[in-house]
N, C-alpha and C positions, 0 to 999 in steps of 0.2 A: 501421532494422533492417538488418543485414549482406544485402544484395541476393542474394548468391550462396546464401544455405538459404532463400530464398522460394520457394514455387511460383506459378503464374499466378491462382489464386484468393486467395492470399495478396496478390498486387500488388494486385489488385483491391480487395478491404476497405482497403486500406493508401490508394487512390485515393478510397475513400468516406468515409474518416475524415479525411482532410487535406480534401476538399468540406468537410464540419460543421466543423471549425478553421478554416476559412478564413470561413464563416460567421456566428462567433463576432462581434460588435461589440465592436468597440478598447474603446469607452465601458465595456460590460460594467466587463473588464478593470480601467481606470480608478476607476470607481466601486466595487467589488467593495474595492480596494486601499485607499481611500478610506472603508470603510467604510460606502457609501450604499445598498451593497446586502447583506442578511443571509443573502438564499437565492435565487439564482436559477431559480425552476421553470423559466420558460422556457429556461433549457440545457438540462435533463434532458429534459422534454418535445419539443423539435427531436429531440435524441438518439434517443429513443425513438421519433420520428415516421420516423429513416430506421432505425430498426431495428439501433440498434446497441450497445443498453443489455443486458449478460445475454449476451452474446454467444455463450458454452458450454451456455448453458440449453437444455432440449429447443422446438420450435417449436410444438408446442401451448401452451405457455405464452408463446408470444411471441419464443423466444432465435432462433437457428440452429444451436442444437448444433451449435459450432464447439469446440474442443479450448484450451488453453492455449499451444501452442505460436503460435495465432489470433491470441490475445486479447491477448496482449504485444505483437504490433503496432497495434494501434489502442490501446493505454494508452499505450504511447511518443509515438506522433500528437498526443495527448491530452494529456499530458503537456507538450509542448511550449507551452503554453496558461498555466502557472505549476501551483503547488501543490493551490490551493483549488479549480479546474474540474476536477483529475486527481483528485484526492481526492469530491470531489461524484461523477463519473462512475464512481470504484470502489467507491463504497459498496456500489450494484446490484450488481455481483457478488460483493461480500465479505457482505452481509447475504443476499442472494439465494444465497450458496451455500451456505448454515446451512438454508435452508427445502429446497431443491431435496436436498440429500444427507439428509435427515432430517427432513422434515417431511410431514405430512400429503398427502392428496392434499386432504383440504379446506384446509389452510393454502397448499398451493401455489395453489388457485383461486382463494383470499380474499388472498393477499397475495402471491405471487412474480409472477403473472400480471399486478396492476395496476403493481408497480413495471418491469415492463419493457415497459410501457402508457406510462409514464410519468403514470400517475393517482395515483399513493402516491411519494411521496421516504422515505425511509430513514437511520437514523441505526443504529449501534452503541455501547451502553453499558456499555463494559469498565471505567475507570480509575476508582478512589477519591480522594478526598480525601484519605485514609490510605494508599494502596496502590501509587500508579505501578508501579512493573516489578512488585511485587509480586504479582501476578493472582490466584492463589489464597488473599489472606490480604483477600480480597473480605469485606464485613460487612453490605453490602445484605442483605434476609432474604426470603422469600417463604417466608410460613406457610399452608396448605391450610385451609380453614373450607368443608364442602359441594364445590360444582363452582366454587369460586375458590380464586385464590390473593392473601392481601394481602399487598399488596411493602410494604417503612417501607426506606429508603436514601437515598442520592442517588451520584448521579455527574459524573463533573468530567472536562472538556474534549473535550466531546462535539459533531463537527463535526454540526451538523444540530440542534443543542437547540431552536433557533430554527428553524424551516423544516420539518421533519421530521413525518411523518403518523405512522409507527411508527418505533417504537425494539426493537432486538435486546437483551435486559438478563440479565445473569447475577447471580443472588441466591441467597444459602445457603439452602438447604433441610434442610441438617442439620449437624450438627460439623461434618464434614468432608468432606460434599458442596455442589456445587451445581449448579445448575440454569439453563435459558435459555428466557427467556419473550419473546414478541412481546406490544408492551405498545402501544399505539393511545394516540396524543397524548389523545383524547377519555377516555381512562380514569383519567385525573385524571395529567398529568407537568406539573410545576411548572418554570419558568425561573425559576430563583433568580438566576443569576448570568449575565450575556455578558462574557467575555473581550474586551480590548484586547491584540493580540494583534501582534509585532513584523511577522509578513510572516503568506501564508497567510488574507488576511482575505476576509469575504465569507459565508463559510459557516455563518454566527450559531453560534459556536464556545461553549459553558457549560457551566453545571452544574447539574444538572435534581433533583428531590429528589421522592421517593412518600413520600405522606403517607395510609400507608392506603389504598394505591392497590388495587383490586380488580381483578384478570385473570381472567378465565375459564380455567378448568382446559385446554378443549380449543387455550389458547394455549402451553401446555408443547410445548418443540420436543424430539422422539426418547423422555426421561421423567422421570420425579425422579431427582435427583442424577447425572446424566449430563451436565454440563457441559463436562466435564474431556474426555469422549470427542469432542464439537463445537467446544472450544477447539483441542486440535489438528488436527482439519481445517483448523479458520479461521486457523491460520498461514499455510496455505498460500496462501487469497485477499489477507489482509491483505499480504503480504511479495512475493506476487509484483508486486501491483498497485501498490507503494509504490518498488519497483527499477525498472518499466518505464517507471511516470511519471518517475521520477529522471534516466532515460537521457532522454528528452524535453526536460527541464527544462534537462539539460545542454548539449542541441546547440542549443538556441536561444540560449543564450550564448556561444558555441562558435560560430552563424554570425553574430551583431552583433560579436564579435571580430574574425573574419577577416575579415569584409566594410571594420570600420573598418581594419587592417592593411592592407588593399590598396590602401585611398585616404589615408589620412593619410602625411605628410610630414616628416621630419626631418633633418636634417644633409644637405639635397640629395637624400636616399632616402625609397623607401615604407619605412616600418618594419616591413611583412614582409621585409622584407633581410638585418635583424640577428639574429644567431642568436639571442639575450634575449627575442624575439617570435616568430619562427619556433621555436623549439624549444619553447615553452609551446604553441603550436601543436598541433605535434608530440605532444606529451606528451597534450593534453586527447584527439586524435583516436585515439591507444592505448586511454585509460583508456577512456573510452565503446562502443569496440570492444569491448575485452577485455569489460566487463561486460554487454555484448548479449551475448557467447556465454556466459556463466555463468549468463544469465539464460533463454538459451534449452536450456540444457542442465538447469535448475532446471524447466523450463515440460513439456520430455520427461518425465522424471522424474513429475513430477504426473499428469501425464497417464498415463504405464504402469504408477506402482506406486501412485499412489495419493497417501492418509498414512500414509507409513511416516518410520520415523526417518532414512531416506536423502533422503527427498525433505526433509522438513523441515531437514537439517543446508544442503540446497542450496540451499533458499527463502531460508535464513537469510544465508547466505553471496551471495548475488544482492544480498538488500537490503543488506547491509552495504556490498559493496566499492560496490556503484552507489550509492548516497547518500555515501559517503566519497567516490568517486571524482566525482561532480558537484559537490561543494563544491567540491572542486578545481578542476575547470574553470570553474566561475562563478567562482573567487579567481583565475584566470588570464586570464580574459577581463575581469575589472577592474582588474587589473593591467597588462596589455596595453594597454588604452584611457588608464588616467591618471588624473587630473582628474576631465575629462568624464564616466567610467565614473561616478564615486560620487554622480554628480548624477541630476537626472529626466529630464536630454533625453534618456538612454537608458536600458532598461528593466534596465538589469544588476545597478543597485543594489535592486531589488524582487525580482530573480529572487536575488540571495543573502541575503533574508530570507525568500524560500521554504526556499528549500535545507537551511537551516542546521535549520527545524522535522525535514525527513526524516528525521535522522537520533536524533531522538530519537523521533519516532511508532509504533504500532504495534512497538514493542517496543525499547529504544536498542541502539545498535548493542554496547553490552558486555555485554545481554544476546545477541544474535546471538552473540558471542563464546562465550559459556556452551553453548549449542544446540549446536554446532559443533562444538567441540571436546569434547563430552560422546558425542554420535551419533557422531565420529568415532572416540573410545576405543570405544566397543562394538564398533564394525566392524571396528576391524582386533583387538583381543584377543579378537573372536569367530571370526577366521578361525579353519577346523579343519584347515591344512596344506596346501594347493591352492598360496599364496605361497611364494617362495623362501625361506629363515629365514636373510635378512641379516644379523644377527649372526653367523653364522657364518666372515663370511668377512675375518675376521682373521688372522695370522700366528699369534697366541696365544689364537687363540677356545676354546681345549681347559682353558687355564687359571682352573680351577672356582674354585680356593682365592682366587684374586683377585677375584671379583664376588661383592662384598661388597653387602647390599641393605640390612641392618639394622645 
């Protein structure tokens, strides 16, 4: 994170989060990537043991009600860890901030409180089989029978299918509503399917299917057919937590680059010499700057207005350029290296099989496109005259007969 907008509590978290990353065993890592491991509770539970899972959440339930501008420094920390442990550790506050803005005071006791216990891990079951970006053209059903509801659906690429105690699930409730229920593994969720998955592995990634699955009524989160109102909050968890990790993800490749630049050897020089090396350099430690400040300008924003269409056009724009802009720097820092980069002796070729997932998760980046530039037309043809009316300041701005529209 840019050192100069931290305060001294800010260094501090930033000091307890690199402890648990440093923590973290290489092997994990290893095996995770390999496959051998599907979920590791023991991260989440460390995590949880120093108190740093939930981290905005009120402290009766466990968090420190710490702010957003908080929490993107210890997701970047985090992040630096690869995909699958940044994504595992933002579940808790992307599922946890569904119950916490709109749930119960009994659903906070019964489920936000153990997951930041680290007693309950957590998954989210947005995407269809039918549906990827499509979010609202959802076909899972949840029909009311008494004080249940029976879900019949399934869902596909669901980090946590495997490993997960509760799942966050949105199902129609009616034409053209729907709904978000906390649905407990034990309520009958099927793994139908575990993805084989290019990078990103570890986190028993599937496709889960209700078969008749029964919820209890009092697991409806806010009420029926208010999904749509809990969807866009959850952009804001999902998107911020997906550009912090990304900034992480990045400078970890960013410093097995520079460190090999500084020691390796060519034409009688370090290959930090040449500008071909030195200017990709250059370039990754802009890009990663620049999208800390967007991301912490996106982090303000949530934090003072909320979910508003301003905040959401900035969450979107956070995740975009930083997932765009880390690709980049992991294609630059494998590039930089050579050869050696695209082998196993160094980790840069696993960290651009992360990469390359972020930027289609949680939303692809040309739906951020759409958000964006949609939020951003309203803002400015909503202004009521406060801006200067740039158009005006032509030589022949007077000339009507010539602005032609139709």
């Amino acid at each position: 994170m840019l050192d100069a907008t931290l305060t001294e509590q800010q260094k501090e978290l930033r000091h307890q989060v690199r402890e648990f990353v440093r923590w973290v065993p290489r092997d994990l890592l290893l095996e995770m990537d390999a496959d051998q491991v599907r979920y590791p509770r023991e991260y989440i539970r460390e995590a949880a043991r120093r108190k740093l899972l939930g981290l905005r959440f009120p402290p009766e339930y466990g968090g420190r009600g710490l702010h957003w501008r908080d929490e993107i420094i210890a997701l970047e920390e985090v992040g630096v860890l690869g995909a699958s442990l940044g994504c595992l550790y933002s579940l808790v506050s992307i599922v946890g901030d569904a119950i916490h803005h709109f749930g119960t005071s009994e659903q906070k006791q019964k489920y936000l409180a153990p997951l930041l216990s680290g007693d309950l891990c957590c998954a989210e079951a947005l995407t269809e089989p039918r549906g990827g970006s499509d979010f609202f053209g959802a076909t899972a059903t949840a029909t009311r029978e008494g004080d249940t509801y029976v879900l019949r659906g399934q869902k596909r690429f669901i980090v946590g299918a495997e490993g997960a105690d509760i799942f966050m699930v949105y199902a129609r409730t009616s034409e053209d509503g729907l709904s978000a229920f906390i649905v407990e593994r034990e309520m009958g969720v099927e793994v139908k399917y575990l993805y084989g998955l290019m990078g990103t592995r570890g986190g028993g990634a599937g496709r889960i299917v209700f078969h008749d699955t029964r919820v209890p009524a009092k697991n409806l989160i806010l009420g029926e057919n208010r999904g749509k109102e809990i969807f866009y909050q959850m952009m804001i968890p999902e998107r911020m937590t997906s550009a912090a990790c990304a900034i992480g993800l990045g400078r970890a490749a960013l410093d097995v680059a520079l460190r090999y630049s500084n020691k390796r050897k060519a034409f009688g020089h370090r290959i930090r010499q040449f500008q071909g090396v030195s200017f990709k350099i250059a370039d990754s430690i802009t890009r990663l700057d620049a999208a800390r400040g967007l991301i912490m300008g996106a982090a303000t924003a949530a934090d003072r207005l909320g979910s508003t269409g301003h905040t959401r056009r900035l969450v979107s724009e956070a995740k975009k350029f930083a997932t765009d802009s880390t690709w980049e720097v992991v294609n630059h820092a494998m590039q930089i290296m050579g050869g050696i980069g695209y082998t196993n002796i160094y980790p840069i070729e696993r960290m651009l099989r992360d990469a390359r997932l972020m930027m289609i998760w949680t939303g692809t980046n040309e739906i951020m496109d759409l958000i964006i530039q949609h939020e951003y037309y309203l803002e400015v043809l909503g202004e009521t005259g406060e801006v200067r009316a740039f158009e005006l300041d032509a030589q022949e701005a007077g000339a009507i007969d010539e602005k032609i529209f139709e």
